[in-house]
MARVEX-427210 format. One record per atom (N, C-alpha, C, CB): residue number from 1; residue in one letter; atom name; x, y, z. Coordinates in Angstrom, 1 decimal. Glycine has a CB too. Layout:
BEGIN
PT   pos   code   site     east    north       up
PT   NUM      a     CA        X        Y        Z
...
END
This chain:
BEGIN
PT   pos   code   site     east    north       up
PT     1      x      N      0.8     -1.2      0.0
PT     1      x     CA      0.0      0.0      0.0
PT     1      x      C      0.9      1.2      0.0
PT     1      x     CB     -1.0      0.0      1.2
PT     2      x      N      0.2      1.8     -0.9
PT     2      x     CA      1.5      3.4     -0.9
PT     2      x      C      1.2      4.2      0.0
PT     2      x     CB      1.6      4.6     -2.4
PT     3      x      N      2.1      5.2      0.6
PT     3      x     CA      2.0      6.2      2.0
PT     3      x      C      0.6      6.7      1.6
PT     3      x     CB      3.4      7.6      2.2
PT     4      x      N      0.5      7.2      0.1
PT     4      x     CA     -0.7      8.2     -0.3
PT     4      x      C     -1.5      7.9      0.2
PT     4      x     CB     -1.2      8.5     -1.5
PT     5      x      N     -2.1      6.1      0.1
PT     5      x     CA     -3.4      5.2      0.0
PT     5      x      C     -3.8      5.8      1.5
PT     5      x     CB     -3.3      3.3     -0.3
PT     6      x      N     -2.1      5.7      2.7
PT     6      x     CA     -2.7      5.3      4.0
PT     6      x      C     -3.2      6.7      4.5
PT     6      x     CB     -1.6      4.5      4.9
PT     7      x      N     -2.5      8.1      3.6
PT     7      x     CA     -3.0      9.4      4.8
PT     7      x      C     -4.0      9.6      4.1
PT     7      x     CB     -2.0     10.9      5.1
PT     8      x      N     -4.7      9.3      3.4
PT     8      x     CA     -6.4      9.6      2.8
PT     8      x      C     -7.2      8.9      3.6
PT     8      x     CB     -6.9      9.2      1.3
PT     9      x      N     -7.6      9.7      4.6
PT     9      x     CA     -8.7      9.4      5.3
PT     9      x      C     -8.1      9.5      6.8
PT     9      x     CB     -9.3      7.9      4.8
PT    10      x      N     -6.8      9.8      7.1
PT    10      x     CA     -6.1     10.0      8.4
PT    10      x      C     -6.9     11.2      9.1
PT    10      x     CB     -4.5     10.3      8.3
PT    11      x      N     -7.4     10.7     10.2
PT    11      x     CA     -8.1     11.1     11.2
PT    11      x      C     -6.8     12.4     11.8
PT    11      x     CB     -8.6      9.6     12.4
PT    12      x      N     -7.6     13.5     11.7
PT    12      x     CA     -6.8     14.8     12.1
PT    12      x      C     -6.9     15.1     13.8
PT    12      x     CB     -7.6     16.2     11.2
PT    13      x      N     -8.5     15.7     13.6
PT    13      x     CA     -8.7     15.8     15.0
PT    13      x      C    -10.5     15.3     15.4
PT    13      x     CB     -8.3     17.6     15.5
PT    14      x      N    -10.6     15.3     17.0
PT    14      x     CA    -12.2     15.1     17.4
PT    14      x      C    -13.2     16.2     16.6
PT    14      x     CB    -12.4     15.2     19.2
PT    15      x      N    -14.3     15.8     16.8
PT    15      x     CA    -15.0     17.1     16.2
PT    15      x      C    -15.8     17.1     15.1
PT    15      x     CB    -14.2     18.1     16.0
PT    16      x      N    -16.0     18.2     14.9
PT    16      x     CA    -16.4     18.7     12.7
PT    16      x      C    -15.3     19.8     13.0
PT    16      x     CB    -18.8     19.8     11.9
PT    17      x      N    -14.1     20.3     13.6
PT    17      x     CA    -13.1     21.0     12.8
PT    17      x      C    -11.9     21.0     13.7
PT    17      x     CB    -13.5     22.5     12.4
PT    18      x      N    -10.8     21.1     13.4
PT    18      x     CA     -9.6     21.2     13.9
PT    18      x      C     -9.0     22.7     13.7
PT    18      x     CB     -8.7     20.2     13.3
PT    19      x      N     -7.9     23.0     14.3
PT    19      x     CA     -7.4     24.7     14.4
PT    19      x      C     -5.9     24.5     14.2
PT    19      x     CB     -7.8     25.7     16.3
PT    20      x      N     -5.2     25.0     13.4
PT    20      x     CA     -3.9     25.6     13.0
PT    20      x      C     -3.2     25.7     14.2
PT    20      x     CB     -4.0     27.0     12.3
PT    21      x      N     -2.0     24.6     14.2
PT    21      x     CA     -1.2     24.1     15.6
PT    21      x      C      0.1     26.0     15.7
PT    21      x     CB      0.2     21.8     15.0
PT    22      x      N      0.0     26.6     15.0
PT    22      x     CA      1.0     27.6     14.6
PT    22      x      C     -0.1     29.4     15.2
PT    22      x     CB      1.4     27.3     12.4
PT    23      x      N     -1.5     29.4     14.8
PT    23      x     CA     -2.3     30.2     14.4
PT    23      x      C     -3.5     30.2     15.7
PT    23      x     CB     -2.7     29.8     12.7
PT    24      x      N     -4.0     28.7     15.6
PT    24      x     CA     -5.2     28.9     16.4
PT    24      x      C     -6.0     28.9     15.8
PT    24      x     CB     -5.3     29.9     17.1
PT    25      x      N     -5.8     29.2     14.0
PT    25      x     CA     -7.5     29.5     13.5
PT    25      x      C     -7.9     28.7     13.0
PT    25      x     CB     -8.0     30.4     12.7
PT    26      x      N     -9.6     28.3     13.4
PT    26      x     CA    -10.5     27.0     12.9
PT    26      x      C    -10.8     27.1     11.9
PT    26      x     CB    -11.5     26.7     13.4
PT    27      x      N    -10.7     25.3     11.1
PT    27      x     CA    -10.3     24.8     10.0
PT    27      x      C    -11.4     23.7      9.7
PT    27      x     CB     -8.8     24.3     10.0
PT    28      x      N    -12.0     24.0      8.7
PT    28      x     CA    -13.3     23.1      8.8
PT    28      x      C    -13.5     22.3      7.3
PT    28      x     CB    -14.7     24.2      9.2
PT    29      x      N    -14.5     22.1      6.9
PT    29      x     CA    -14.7     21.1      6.0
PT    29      x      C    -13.9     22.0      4.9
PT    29      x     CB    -16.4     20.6      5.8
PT    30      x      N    -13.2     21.6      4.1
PT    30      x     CA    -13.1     21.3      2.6
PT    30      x      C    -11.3     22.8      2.9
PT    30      x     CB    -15.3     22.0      1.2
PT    31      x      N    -11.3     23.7      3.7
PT    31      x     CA    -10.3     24.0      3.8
PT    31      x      C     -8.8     23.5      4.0
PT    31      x     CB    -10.7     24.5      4.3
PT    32      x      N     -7.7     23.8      2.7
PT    32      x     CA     -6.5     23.7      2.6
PT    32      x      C     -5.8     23.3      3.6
PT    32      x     CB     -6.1     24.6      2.1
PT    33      x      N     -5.1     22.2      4.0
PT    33      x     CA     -4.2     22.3      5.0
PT    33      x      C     -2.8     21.7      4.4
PT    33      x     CB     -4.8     21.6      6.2
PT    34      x      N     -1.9     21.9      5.5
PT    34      x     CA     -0.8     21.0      5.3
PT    34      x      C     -0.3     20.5      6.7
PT    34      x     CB      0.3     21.6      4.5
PT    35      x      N      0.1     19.0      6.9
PT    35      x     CA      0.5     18.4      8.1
PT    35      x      C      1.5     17.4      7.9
PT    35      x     CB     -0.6     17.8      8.7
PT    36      x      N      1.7     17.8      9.8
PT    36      x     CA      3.4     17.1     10.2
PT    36      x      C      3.4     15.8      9.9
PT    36      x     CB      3.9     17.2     11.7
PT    37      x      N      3.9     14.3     10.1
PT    37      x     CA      3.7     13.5     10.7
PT    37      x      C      4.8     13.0     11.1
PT    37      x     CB      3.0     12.9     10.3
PT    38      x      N      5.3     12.3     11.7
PT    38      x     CA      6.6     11.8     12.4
PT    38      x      C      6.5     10.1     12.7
PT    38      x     CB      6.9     12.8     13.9
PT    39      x      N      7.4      9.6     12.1
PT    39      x     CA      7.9      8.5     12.5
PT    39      x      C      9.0      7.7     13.3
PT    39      x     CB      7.9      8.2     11.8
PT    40      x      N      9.0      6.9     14.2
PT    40      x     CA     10.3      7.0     15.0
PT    40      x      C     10.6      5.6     14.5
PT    40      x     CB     10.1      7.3     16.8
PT    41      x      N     11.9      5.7     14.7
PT    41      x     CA     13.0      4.6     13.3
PT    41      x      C     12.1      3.3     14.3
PT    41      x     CB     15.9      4.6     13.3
PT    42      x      N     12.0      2.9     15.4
PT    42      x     CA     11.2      1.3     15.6
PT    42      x      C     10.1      0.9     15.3
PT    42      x     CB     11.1      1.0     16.7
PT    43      x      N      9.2      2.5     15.3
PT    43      x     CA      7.8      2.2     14.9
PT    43      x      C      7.4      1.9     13.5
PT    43      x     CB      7.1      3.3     15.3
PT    44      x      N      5.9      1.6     12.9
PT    44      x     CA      5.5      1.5     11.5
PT    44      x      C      4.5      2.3     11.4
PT    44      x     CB      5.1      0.3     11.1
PT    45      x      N      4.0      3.0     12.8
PT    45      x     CA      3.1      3.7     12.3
PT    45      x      C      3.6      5.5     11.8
PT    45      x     CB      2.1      3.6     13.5
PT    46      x      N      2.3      5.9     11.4
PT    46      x     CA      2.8      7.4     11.7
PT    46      x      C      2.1      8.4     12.4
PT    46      x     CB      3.1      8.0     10.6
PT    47      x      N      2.8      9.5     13.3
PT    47      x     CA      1.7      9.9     14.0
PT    47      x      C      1.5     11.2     13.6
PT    47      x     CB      1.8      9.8     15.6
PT    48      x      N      0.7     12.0     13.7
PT    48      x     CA      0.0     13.5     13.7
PT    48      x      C      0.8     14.3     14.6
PT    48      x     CB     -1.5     13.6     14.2
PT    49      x      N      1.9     15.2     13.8
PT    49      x     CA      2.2     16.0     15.0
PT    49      x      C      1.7     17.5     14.8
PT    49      x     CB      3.8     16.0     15.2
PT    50      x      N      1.4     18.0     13.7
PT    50      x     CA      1.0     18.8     13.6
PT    50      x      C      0.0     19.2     12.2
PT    50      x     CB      2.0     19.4     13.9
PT    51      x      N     -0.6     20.5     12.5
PT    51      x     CA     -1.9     20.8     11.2
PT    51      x      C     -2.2     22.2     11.1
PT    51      x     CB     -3.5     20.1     11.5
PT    52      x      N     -1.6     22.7      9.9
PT    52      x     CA     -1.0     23.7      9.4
PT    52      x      C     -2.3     24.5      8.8
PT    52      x     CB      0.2     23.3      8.4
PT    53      x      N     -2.7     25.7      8.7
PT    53      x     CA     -3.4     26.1      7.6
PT    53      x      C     -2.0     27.1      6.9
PT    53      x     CB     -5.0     27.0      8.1
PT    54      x      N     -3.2     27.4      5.3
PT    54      x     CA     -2.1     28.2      4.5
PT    54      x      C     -1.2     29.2      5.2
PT    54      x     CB     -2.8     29.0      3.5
PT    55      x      N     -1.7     29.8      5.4
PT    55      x     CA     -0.7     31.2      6.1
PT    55      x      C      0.5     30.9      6.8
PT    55      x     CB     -1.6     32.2      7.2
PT    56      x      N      0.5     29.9      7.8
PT    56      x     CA      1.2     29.0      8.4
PT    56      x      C      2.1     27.9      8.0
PT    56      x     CB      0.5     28.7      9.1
PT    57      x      N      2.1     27.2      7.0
PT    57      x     CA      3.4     26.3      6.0
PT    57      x      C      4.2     26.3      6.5
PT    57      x     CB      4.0     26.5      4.8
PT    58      x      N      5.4     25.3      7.3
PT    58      x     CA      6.4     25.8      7.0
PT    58      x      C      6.6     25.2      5.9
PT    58      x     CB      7.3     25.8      7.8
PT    59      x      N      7.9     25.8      5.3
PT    59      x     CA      8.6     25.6      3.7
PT    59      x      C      9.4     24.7      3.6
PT    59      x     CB      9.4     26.7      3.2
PT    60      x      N     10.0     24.0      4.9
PT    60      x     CA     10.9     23.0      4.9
PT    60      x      C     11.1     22.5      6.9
PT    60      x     CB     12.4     23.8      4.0
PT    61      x      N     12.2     21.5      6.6
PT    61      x     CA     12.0     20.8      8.0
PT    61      x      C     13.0     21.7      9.2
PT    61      x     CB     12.5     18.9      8.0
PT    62      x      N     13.3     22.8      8.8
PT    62      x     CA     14.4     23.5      9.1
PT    62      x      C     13.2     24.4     10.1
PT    62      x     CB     15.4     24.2      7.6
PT    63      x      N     14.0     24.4     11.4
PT    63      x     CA     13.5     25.1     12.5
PT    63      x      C     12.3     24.3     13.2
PT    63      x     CB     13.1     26.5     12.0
PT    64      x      N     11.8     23.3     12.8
PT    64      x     CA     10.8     22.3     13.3
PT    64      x      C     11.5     21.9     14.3
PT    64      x     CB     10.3     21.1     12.4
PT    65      x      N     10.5     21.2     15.3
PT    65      x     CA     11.0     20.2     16.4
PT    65      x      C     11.9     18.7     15.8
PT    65      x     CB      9.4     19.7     17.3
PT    66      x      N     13.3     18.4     16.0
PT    66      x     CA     13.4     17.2     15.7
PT    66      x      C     12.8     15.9     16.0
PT    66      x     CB     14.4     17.0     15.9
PT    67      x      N     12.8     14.8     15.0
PT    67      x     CA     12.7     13.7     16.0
PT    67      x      C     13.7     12.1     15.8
PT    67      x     CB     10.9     13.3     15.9
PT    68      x      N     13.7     11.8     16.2
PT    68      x     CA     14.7     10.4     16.0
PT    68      x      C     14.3      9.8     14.4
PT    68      x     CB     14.3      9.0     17.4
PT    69      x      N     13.1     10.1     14.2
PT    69      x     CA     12.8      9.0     12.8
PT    69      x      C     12.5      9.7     11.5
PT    69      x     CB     11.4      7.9     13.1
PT    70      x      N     11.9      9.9     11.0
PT    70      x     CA     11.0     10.3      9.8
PT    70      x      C     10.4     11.3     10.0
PT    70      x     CB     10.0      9.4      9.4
PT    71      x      N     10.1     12.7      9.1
PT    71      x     CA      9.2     13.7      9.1
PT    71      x      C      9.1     13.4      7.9
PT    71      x     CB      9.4     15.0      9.6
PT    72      x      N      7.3     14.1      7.8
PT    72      x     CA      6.5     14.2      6.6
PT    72      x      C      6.1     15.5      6.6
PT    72      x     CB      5.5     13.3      6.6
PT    73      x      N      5.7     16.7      5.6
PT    73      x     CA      5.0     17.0      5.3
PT    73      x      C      4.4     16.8      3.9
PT    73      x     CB      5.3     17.7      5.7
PT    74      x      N      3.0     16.8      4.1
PT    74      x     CA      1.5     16.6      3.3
PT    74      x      C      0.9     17.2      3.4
PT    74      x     CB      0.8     15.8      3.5
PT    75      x      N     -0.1     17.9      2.0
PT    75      x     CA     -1.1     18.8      2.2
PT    75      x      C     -2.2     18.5      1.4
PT    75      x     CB     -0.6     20.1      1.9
PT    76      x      N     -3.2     18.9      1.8
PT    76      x     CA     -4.5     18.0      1.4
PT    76      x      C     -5.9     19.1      1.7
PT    76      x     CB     -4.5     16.4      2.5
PT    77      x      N     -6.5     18.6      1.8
PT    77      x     CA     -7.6     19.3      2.0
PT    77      x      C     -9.0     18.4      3.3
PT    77      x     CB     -8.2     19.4      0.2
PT    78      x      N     -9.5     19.7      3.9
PT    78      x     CA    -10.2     18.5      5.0
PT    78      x      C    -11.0     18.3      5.0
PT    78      x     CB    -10.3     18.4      6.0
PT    79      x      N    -11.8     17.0      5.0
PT    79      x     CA    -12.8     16.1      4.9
PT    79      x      C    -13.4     15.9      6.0
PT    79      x     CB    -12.5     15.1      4.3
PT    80      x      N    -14.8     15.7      5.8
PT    80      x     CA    -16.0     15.0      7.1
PT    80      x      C    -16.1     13.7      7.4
PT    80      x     CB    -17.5     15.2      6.8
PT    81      x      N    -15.8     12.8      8.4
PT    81      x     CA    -16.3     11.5      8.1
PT    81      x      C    -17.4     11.5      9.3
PT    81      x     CB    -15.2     10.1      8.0
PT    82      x      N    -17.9     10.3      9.2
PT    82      x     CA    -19.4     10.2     10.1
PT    82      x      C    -19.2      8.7     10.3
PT    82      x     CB    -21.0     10.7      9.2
PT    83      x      N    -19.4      8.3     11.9
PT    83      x     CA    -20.1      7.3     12.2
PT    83      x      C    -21.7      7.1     12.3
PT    83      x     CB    -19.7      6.9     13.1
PT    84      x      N    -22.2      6.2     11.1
PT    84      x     CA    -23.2      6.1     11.3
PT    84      x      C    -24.3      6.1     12.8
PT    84      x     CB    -23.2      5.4     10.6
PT    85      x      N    -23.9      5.4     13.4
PT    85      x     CA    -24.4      4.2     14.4
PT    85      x      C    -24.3      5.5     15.9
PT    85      x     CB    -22.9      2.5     14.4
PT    86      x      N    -23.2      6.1     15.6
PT    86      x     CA    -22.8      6.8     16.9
PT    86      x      C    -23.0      8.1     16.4
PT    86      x     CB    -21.1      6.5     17.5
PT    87      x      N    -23.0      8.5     15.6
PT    87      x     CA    -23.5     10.0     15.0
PT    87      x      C    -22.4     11.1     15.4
PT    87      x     CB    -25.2     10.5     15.7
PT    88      x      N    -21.3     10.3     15.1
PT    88      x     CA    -20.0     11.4     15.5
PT    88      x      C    -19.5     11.6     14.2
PT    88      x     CB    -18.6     10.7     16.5
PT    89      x      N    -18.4     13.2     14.5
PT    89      x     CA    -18.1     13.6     13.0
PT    89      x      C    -16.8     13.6     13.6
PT    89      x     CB    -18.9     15.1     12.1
PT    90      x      N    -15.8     13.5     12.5
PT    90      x     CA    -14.2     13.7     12.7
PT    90      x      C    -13.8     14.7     11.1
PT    90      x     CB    -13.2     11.7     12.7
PT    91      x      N    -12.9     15.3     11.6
PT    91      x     CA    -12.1     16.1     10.1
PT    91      x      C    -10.9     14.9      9.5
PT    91      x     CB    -11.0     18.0     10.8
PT    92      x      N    -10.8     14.7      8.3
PT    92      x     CA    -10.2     14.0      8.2
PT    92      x      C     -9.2     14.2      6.7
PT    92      x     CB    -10.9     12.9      8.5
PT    93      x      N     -7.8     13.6      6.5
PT    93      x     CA     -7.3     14.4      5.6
PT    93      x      C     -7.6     13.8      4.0
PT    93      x     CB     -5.9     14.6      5.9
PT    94      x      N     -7.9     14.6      3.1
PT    94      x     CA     -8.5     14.2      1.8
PT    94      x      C     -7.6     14.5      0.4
PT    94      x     CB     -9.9     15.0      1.7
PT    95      x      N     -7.3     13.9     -0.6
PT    95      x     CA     -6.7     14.4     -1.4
PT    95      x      C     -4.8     15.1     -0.8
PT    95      x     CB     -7.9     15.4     -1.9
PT    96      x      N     -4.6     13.7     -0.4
PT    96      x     CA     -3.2     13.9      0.2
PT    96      x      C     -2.1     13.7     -0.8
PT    96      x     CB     -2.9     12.9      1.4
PT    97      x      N     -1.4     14.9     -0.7
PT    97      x     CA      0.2     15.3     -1.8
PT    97      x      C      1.0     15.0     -0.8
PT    97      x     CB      0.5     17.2     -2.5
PT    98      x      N      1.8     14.3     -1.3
PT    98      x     CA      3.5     14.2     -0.5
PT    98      x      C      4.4     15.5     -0.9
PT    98      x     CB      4.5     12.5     -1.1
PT    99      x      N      4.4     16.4      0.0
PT    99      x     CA      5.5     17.7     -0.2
PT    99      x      C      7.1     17.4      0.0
PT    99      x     CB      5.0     19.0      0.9
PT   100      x      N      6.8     16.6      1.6
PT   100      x     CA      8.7     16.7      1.7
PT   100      x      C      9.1     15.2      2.9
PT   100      x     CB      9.4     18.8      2.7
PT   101      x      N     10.2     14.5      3.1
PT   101      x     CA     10.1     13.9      3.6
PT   101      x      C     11.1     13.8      4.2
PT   101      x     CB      9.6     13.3      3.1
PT   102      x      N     11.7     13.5      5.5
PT   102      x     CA     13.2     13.5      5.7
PT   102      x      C     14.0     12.3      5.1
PT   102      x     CB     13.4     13.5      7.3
PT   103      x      N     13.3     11.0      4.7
PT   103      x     CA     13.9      9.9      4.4
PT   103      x      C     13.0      9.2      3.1
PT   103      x     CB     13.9      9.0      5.8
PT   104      x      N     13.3      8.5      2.4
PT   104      x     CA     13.0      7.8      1.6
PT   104      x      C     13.4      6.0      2.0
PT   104      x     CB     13.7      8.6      0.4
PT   105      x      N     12.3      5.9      1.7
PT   105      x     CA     12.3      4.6      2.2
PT   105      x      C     11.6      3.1      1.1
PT   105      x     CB     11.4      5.0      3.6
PT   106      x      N     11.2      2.0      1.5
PT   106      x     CA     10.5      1.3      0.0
PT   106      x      C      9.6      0.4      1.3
PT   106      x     CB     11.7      0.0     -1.4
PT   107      x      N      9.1      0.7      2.6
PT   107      x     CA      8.7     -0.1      3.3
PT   107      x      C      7.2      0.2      3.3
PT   107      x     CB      9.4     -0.1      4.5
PT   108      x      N      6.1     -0.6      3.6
PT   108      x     CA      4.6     -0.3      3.8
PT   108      x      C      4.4      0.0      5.4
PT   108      x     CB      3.7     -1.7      3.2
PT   109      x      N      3.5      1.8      4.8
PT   109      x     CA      3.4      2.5      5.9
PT   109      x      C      2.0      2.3      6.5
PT   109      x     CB      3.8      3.9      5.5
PT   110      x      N      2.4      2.6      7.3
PT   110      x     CA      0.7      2.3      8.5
PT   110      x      C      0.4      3.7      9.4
PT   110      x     CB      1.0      0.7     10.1
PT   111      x      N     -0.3      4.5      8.9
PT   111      x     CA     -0.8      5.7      9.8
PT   111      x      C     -1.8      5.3     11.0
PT   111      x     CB     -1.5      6.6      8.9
PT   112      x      N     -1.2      6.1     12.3
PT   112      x     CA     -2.2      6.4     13.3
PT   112      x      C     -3.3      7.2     13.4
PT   112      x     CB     -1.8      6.8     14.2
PT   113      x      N     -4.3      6.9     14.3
PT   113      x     CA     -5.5      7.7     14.0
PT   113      x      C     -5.5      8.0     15.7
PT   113      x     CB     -7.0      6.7     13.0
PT   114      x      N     -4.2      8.1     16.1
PT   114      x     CA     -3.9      8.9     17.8
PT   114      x      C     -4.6      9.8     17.9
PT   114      x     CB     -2.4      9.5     18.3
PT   115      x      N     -5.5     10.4     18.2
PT   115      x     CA     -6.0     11.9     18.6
PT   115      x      C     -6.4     12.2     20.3
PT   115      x     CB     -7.4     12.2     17.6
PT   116      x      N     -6.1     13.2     21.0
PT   116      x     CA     -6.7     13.3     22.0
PT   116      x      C     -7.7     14.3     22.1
PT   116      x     CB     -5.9     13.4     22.8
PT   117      x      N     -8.6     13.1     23.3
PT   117      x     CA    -10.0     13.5     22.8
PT   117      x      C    -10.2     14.4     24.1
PT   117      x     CB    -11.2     12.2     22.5
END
């Protein structure tokens, strides 16, 4: 499965919207984003470290928080999903571009859907 397949549909945050980890400002259905994710060299998953709106990008991994494994940035656009059954909504990421990556790799990736609720 390619990285793309796994961050389409990666659970951002609780809710119907998430807010700009840089800004503060709320980000709702169908608005531009771009986000962190970080992998640490033992793990397979990847986690959510951060969720960018436009104004806020950074341009590169330069001045970010390090981490031991992998950084991603991806930008996409955000999506609604719905549990039927439980009538909950989540923002979720849609139409995901791979922008930059610290590593290149040929292994099959597995995204987290960690969020605190």
């Amino acid at each position: 499965m390619s990285l793309k397949h796994v961050l389409c549909g990666l659970r951002i945050d609780t809710g119907t919207t998430t807010t700009c980890t840089e800004c503060d400002r709320a980000l709702t259905e169908c608005d531009p984003v771009t986000i962190r994710l970080h992998q640490n060299r033992q793990d397979i998953q990847w986690h959510l470290a951060a969720c960018y709106c436009l104004g806020c990008v950074p341009i590169s991994f330069e001045g970010l928080p390090s981490t031991l494994g992998t950084q991603l940035l991806c930008e996409g656009r955000i999506g609604i999903m719905q549990d039927g059954q439980t009538h909950q909504t989540w923002p979720v990421l849609v139409s995901p571009t791979i922008i930059e990556t610290t590593r290149r790799t040929h292994v099959t990736y597995h995204a987290t859907q960690e969020v605190s609720e």
